[in-house]
C-alpha beads as a LAMMPS data file, in Angstrom:
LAMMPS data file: protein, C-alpha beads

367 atoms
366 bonds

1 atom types
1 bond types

-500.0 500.0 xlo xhi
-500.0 500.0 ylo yhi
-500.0 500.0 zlo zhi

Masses

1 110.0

Atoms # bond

1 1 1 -11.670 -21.338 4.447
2 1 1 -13.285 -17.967 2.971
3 1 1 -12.376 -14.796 4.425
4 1 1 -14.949 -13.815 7.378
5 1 1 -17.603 -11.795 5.766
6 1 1 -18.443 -9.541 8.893
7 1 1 -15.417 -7.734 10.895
8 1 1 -15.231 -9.510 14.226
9 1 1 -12.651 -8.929 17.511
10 1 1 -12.506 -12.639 17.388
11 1 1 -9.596 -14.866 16.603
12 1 1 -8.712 -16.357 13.231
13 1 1 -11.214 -19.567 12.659
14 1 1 -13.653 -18.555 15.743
15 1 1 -17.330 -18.403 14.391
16 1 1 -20.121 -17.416 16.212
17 1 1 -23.685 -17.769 15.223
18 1 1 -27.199 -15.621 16.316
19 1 1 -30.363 -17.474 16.087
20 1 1 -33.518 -16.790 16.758
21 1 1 -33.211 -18.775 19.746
22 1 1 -29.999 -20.113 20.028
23 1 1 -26.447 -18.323 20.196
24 1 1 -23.664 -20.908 19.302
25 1 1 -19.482 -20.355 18.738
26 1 1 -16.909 -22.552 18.175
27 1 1 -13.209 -23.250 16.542
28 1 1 -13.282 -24.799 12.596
29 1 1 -9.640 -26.369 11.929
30 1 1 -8.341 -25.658 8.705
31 1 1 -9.235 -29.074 7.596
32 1 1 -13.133 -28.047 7.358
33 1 1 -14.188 -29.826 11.007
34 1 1 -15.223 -27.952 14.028
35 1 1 -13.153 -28.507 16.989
36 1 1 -15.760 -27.668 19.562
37 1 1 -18.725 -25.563 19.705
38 1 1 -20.417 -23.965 22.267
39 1 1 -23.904 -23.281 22.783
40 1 1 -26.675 -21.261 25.269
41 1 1 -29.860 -19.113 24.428
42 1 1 -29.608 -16.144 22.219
43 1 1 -31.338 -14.097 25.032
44 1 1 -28.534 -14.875 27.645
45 1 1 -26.403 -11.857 27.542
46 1 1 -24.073 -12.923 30.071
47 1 1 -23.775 -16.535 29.042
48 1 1 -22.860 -14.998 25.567
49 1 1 -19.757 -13.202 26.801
50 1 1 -18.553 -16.209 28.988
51 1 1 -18.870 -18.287 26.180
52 1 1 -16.651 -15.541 23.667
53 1 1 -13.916 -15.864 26.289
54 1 1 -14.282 -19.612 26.814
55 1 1 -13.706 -20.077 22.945
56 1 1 -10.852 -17.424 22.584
57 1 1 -8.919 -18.684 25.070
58 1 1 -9.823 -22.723 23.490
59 1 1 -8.813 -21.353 20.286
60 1 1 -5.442 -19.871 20.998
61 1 1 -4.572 -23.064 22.588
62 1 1 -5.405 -25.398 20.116
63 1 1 -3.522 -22.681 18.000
64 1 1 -0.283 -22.883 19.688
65 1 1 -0.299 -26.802 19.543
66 1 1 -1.606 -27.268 16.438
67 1 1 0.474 -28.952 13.892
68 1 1 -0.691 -26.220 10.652
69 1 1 0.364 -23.662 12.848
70 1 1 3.989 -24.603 13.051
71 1 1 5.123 -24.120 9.494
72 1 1 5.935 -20.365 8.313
73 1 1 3.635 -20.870 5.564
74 1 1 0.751 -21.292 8.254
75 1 1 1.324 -18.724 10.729
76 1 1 1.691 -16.324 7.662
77 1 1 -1.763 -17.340 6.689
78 1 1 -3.445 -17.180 9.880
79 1 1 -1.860 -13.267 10.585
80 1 1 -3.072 -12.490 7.179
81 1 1 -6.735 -13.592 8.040
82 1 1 -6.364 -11.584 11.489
83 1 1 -5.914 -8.835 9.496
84 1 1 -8.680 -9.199 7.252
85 1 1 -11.282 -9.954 9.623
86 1 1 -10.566 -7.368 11.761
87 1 1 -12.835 -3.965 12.123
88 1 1 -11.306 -1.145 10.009
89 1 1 -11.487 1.098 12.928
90 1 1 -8.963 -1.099 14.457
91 1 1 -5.518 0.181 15.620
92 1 1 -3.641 -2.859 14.670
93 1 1 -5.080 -3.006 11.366
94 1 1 -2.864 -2.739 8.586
95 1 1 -4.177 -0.370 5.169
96 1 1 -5.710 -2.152 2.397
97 1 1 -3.025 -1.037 -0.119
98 1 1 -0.421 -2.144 2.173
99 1 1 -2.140 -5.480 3.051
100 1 1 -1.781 -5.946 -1.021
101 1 1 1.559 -5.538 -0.862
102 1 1 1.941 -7.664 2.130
103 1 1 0.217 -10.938 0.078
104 1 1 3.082 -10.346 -2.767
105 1 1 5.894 -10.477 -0.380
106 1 1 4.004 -13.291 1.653
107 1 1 4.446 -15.049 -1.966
108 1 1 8.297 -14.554 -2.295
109 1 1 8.931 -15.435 1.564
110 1 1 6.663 -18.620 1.545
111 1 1 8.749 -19.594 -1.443
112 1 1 11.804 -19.386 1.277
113 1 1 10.239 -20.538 4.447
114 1 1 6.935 -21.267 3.733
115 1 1 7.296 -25.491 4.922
116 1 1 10.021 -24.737 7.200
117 1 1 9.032 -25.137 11.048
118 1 1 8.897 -21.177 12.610
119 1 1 10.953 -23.215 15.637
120 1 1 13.201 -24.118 13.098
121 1 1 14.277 -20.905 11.573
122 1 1 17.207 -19.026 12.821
123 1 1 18.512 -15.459 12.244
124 1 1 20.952 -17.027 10.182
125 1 1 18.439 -17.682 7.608
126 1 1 17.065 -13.937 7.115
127 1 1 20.870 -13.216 6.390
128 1 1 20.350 -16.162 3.854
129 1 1 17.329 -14.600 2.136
130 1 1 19.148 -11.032 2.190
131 1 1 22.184 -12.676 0.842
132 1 1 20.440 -14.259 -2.091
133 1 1 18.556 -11.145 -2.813
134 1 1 21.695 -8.880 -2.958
135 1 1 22.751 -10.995 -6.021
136 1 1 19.225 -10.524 -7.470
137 1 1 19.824 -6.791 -7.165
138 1 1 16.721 -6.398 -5.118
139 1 1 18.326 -5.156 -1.651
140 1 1 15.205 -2.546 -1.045
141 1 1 12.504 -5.159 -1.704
142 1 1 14.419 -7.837 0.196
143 1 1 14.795 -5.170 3.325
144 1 1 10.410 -5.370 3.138
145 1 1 10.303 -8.765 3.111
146 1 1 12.514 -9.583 5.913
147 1 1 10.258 -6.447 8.135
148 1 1 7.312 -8.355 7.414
149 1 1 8.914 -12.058 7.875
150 1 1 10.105 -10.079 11.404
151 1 1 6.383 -9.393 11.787
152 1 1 4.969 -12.822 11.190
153 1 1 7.428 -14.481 13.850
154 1 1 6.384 -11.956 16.095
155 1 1 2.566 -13.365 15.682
156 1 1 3.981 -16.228 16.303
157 1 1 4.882 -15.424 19.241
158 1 1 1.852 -13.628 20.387
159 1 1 0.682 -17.459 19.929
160 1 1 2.962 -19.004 22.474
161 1 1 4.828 -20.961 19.286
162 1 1 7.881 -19.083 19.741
163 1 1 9.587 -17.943 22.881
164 1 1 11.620 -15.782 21.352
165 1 1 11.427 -13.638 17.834
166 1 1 14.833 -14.874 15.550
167 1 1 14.325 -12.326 13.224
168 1 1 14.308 -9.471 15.984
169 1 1 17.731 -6.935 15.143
170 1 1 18.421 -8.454 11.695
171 1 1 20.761 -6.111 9.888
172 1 1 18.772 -4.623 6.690
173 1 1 21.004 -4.547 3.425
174 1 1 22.597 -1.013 2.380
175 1 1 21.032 0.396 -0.200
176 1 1 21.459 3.643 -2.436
177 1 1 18.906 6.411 -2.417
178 1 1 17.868 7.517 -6.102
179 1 1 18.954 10.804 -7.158
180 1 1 16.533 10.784 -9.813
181 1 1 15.311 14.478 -10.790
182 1 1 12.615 14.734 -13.361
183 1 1 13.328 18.071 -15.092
184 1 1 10.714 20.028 -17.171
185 1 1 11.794 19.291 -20.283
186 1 1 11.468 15.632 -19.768
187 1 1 8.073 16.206 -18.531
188 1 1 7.046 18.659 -21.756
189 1 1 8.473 15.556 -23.980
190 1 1 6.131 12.862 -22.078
191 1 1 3.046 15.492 -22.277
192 1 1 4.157 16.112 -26.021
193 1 1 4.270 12.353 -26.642
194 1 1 1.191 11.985 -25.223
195 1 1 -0.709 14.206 -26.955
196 1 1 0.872 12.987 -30.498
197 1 1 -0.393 9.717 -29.343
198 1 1 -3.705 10.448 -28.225
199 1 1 -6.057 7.805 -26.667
200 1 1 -5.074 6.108 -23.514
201 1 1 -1.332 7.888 -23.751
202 1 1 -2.724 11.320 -23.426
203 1 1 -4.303 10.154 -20.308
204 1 1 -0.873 8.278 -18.599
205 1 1 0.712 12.119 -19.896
206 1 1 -2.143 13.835 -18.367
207 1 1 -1.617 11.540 -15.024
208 1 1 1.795 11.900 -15.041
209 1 1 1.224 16.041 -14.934
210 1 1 -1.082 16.048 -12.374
211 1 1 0.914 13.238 -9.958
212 1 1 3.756 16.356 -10.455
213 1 1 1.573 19.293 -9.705
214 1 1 -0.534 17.651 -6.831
215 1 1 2.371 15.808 -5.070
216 1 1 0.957 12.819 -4.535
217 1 1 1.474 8.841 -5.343
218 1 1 1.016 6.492 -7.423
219 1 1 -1.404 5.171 -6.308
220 1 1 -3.581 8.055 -5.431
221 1 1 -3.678 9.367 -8.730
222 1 1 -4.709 6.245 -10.462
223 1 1 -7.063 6.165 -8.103
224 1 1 -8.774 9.860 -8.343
225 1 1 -12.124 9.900 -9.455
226 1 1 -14.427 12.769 -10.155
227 1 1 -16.172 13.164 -6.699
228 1 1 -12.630 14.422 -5.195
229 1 1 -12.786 17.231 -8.037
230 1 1 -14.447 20.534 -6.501
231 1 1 -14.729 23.964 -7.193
232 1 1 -11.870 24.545 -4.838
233 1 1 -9.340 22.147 -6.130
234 1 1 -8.957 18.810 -5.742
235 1 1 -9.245 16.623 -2.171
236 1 1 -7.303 13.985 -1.328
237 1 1 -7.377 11.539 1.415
238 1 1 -4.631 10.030 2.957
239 1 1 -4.074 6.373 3.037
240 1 1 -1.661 5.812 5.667
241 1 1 -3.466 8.071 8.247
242 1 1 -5.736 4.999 9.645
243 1 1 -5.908 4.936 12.931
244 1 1 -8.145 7.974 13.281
245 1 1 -12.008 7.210 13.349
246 1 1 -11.912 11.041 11.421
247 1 1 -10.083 10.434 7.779
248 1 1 -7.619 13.705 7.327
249 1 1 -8.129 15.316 4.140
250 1 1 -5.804 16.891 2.150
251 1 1 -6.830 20.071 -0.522
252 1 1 -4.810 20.816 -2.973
253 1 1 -5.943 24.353 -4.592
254 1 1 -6.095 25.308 -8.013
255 1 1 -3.582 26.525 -10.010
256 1 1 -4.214 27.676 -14.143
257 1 1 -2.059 24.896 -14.970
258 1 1 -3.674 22.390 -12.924
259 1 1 -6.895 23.442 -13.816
260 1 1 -6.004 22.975 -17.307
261 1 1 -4.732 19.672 -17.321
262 1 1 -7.553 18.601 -14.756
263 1 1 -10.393 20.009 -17.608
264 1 1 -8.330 18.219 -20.638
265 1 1 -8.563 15.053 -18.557
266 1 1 -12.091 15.385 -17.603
267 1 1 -12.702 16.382 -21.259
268 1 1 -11.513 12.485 -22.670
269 1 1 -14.210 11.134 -20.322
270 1 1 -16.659 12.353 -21.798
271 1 1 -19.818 14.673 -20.993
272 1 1 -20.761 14.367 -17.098
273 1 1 -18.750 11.846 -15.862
274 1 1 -20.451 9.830 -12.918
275 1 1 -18.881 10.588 -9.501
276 1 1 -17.277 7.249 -9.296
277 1 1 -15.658 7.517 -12.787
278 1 1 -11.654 7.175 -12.613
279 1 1 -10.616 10.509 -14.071
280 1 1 -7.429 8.648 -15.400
281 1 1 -8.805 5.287 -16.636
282 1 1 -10.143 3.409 -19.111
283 1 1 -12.692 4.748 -21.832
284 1 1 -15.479 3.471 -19.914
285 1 1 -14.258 5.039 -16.755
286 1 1 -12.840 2.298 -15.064
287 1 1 -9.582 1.935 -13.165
288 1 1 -6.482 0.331 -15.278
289 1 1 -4.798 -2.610 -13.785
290 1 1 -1.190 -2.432 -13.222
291 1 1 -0.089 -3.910 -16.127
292 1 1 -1.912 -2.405 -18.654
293 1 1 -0.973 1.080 -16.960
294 1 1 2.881 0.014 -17.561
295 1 1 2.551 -0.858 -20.782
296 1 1 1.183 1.948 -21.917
297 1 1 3.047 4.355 -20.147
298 1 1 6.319 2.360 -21.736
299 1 1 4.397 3.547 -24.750
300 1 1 4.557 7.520 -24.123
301 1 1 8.231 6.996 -22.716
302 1 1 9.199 5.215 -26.465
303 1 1 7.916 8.112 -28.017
304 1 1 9.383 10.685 -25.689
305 1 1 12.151 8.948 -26.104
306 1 1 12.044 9.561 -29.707
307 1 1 11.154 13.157 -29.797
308 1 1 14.106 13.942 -27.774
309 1 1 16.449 12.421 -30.053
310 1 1 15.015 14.582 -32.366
311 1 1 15.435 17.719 -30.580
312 1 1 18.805 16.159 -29.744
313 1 1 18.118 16.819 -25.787
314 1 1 18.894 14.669 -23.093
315 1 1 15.642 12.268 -22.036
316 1 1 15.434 8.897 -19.407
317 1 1 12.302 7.495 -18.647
318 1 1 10.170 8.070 -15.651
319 1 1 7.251 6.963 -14.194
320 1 1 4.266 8.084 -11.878
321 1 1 6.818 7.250 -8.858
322 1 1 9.032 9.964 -9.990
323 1 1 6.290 12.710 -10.298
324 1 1 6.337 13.006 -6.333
325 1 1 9.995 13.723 -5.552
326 1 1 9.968 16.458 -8.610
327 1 1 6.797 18.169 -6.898
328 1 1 8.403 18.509 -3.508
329 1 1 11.500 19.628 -4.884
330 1 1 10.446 22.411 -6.965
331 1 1 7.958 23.155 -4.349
332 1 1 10.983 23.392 -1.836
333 1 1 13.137 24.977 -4.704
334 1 1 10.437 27.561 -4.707
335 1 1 10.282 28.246 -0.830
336 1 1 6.811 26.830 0.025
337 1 1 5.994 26.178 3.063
338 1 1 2.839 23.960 2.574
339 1 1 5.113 20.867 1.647
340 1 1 3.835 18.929 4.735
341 1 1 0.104 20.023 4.237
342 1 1 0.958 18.897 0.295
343 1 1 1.898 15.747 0.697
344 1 1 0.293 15.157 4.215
345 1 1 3.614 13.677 6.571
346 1 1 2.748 14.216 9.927
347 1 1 6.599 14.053 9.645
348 1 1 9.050 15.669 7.414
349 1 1 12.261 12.844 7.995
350 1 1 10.390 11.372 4.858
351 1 1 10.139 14.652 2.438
352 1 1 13.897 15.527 3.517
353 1 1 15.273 11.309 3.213
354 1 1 13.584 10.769 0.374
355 1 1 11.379 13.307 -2.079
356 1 1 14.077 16.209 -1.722
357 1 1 16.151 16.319 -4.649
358 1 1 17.776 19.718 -4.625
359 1 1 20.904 19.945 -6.426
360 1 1 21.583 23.481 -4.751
361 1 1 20.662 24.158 -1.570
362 1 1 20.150 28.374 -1.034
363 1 1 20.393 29.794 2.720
364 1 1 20.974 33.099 4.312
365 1 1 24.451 33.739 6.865
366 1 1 24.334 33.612 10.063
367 1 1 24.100 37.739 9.955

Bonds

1 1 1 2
2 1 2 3
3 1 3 4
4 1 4 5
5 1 5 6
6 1 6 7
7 1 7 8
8 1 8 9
9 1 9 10
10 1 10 11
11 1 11 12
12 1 12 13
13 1 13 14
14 1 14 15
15 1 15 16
16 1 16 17
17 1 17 18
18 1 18 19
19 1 19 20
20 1 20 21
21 1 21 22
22 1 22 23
23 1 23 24
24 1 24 25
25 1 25 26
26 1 26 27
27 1 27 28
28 1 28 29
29 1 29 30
30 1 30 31
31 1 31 32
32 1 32 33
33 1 33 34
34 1 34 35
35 1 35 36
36 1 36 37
37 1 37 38
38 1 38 39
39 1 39 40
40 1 40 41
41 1 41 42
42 1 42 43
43 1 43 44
44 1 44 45
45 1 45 46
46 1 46 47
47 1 47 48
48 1 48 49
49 1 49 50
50 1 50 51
51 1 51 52
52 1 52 53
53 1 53 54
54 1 54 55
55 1 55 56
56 1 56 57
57 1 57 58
58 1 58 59
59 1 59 60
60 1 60 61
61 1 61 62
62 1 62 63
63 1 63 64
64 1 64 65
65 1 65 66
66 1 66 67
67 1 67 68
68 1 68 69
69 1 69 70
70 1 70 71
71 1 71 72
72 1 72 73
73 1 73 74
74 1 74 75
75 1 75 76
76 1 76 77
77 1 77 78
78 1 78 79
79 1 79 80
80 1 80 81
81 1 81 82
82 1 82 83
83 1 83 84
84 1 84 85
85 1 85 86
86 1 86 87
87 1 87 88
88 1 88 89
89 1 89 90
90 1 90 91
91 1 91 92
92 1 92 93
93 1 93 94
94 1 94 95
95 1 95 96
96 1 96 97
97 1 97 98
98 1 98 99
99 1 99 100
100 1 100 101
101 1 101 102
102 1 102 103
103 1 103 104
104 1 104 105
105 1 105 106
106 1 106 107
107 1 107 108
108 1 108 109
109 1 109 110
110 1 110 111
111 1 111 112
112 1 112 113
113 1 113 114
114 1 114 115
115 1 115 116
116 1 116 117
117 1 117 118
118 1 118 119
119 1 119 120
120 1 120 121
121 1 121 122
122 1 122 123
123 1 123 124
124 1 124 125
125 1 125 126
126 1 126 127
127 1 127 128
128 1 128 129
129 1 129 130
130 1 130 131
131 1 131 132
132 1 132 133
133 1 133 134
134 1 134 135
135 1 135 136
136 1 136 137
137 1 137 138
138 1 138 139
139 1 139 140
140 1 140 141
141 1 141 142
142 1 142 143
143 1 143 144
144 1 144 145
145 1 145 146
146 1 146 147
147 1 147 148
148 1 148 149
149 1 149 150
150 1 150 151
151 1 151 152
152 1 152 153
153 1 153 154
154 1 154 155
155 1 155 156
156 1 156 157
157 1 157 158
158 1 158 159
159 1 159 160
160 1 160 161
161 1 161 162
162 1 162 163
163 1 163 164
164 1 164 165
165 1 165 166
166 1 166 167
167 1 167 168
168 1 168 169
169 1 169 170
170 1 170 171
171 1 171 172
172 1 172 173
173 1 173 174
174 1 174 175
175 1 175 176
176 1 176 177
177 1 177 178
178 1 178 179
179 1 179 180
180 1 180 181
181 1 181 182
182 1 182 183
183 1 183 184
184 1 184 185
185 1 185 186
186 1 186 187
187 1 187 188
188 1 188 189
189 1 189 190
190 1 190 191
191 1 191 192
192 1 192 193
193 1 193 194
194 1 194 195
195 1 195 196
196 1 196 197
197 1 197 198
198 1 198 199
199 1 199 200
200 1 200 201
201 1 201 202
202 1 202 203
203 1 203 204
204 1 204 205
205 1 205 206
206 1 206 207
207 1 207 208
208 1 208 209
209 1 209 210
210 1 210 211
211 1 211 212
212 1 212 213
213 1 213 214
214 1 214 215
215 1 215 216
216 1 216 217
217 1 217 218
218 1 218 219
219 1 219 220
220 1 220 221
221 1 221 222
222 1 222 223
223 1 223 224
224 1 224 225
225 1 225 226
226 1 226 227
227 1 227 228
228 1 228 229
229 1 229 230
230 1 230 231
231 1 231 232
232 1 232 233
233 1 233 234
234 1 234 235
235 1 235 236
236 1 236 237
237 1 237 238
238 1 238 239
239 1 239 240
240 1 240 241
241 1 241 242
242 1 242 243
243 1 243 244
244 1 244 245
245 1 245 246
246 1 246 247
247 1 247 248
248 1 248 249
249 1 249 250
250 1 250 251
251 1 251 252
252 1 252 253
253 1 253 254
254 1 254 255
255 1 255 256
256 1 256 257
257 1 257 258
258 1 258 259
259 1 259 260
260 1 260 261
261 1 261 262
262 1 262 263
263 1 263 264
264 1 264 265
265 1 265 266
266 1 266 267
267 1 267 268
268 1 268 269
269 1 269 270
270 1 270 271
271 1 271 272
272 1 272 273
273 1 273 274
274 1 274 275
275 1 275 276
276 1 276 277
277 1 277 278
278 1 278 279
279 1 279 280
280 1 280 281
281 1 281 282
282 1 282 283
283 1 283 284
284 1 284 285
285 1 285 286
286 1 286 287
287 1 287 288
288 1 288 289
289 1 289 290
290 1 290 291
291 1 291 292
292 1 292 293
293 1 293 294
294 1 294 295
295 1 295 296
296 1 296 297
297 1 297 298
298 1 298 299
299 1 299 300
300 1 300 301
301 1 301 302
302 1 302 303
303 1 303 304
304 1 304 305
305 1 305 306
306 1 306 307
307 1 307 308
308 1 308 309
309 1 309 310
310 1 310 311
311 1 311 312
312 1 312 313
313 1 313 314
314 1 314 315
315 1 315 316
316 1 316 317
317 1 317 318
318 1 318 319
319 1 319 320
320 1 320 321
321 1 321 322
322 1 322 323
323 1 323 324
324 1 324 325
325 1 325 326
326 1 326 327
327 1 327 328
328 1 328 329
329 1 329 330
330 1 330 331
331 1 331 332
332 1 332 333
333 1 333 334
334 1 334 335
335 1 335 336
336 1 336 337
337 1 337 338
338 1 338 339
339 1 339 340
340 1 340 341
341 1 341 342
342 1 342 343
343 1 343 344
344 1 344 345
345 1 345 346
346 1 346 347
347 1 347 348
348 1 348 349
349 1 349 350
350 1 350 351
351 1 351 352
352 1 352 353
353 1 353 354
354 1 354 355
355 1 355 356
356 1 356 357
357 1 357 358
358 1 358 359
359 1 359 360
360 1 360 361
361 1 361 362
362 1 362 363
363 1 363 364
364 1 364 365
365 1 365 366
366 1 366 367
């Protein structure tokens, strides 16, 4: 089955076709055939809306009975083509760069569960999967999976399948929060490898920089792209903030250093870069896959790595990930107070848990 083209309120597998004279819905199983179909004239407004609610409620019964809907593998698949085919002004809708994420740990879990009968599988089993990951030294990814596992059997649920969710109060594995500090040196080595390099490395150096300065992730800054570059600074938009039908917007102001590495970055794309051009990728101002990005920033680290050998100065590698925690810490180090506005948390549990890497905290007494 493809993906539904047009967002729809409907459930997974309902079509519904306009005519010019005829409106028709029905349920497609996933083996191609329609289960039913219902039909009346395209004109018939109220007929229409009976026969929406006729085939929902059809659907979720055949749904709950249905033999492909009893394996993990299944269910998985049907919650991950609710999610796609619904509007993305919806509340329950999950963001797209999180719904990528979801399909890789969908991978690892079906590998686990995927034939198994959801009526089957006991808590026992996510203690199992946790288990097994511990000795892969993957407790944080592991912790994900079993959320989203957690998630799935809840859909299941929502189906009538399950009565009850098996995965609901499953311990999470303890894990160990990085202390992981980026100092300035380290980042003056990468930008100094970089720029011996040249090509592709000075822009992962250049990225690097700016993922510092601005405070942002990964993702965002290979994403950027010259439209979000103003006279004012540079604009981000949040991609967790989704529920609002008014995107929040985040501006982070100019700076001469920011400026500067903005305008050397700008400079490798060559004269008047189209809107749409990724200010950190590829020659032809395209966006770098994943695994070209990490091979070349292993590149610049090698290199870094080298040139502090030389100097005889203390170097570990780092990546885009790290650039975030060093930004709010030195902006916190600094006494800023736009750290939420920076890195736009509605909440600042995350920027204390996680980004804050002080080694010294300062405070006034009491008097």
């Amino acid at each position: 089955m493809r993906t539904r083209q047009n967002p729809s309120d409907l459930p997974p597998r309902v079509y519904e076709q306009v005519g010019k004279r005829t409106y028709s819905i029905g349920y497609k199983r996933p083996d191609g055939a329609w289960s039913f179909r219902l039909r009346c004239d395209v004109i018939d407004t109220v007929g229409i809306a009976v026969l929406r609610r006729e085939a929902t409620e059809r659907a979720i019964g055949e749904q709950r009975n249905a033999l492909h809907a009893t394996t993990f593998n299944s269910v998985s698949k049907d919650w991950y083509e609710w999610q796609l085919s619904l509007p993305k002004n919806s509340a329950e809708k999950r963001a797209d760069s999180t719904l990528a994420e979801n399909a890789k740990e969908l991978a690892r879990l079906n590998i686990a569960f995927g034939r198994r009968r959801v009526t089957k599988i006991v808590k026992s089993d996510a203690y199992a999967y946790l288990r097994d990951s511990q000795n892969l030294t993957r407790p944080v990814k592991a912790n994900k999976e079993i959320a989203l596992a957690r998630l799935i059997m809840e859909y299941a649920v929502t189906l009538g399948i399950l009565h009850n969710n098996p995965f609901d109060h499953v311990r999470k594995l303890k894990t160990k929060q990085t202390a992981r500090l980026v100092t300035d040196q380290e980042m003056d080595l990468a930008l100094t490898a970089g720029r011996a390099l040249g090509g592709s490395s000075l822009v992962i150096a250049l990225a690097l920089k700016t993922a510092w300065l601005c405070v942002r992730r990964s993702v965002e800054i290979r994403a950027l792209q010259v439209k979000q570059i103003n006279e004012q600074g540079i604009t981000w938009q949040s991609g967790k903030l989704r529920r609002s039908d008014v995107p929040i917007l985040g501006l982070i102001h100019w700076s001469e250093e920011l400026k500067a590495t903005i305008d050397e970055a700008l400079s490798l794309r060559g004269p008047d870069p189209a809107p749409d051009c990724f200010v950190f990728g590829t020659r032809e101002g395209k966006r770098y896959t994943k695994g070209g990005w990490k091979k070349m920033l292993s590149t610049v680290m090698e290199r870094a790595k080298e040139l502090a050998e030389r100097q005889n100065v203390p170097f570990q590698r780092f990546s885009l990930q790290d650039c975030r925690p060093k930004g709010v810490t030195d902006k916190l180090a600094a006494g800023h107070d736009d750290v939420m506005d920076a890195t736009l948390h509605t909440s600042d549990r995350m920027v204390r848990q996680v980004y804050d890497r002080r080694r010294v905290r300062e405070a006034r007494p009491a008097r």
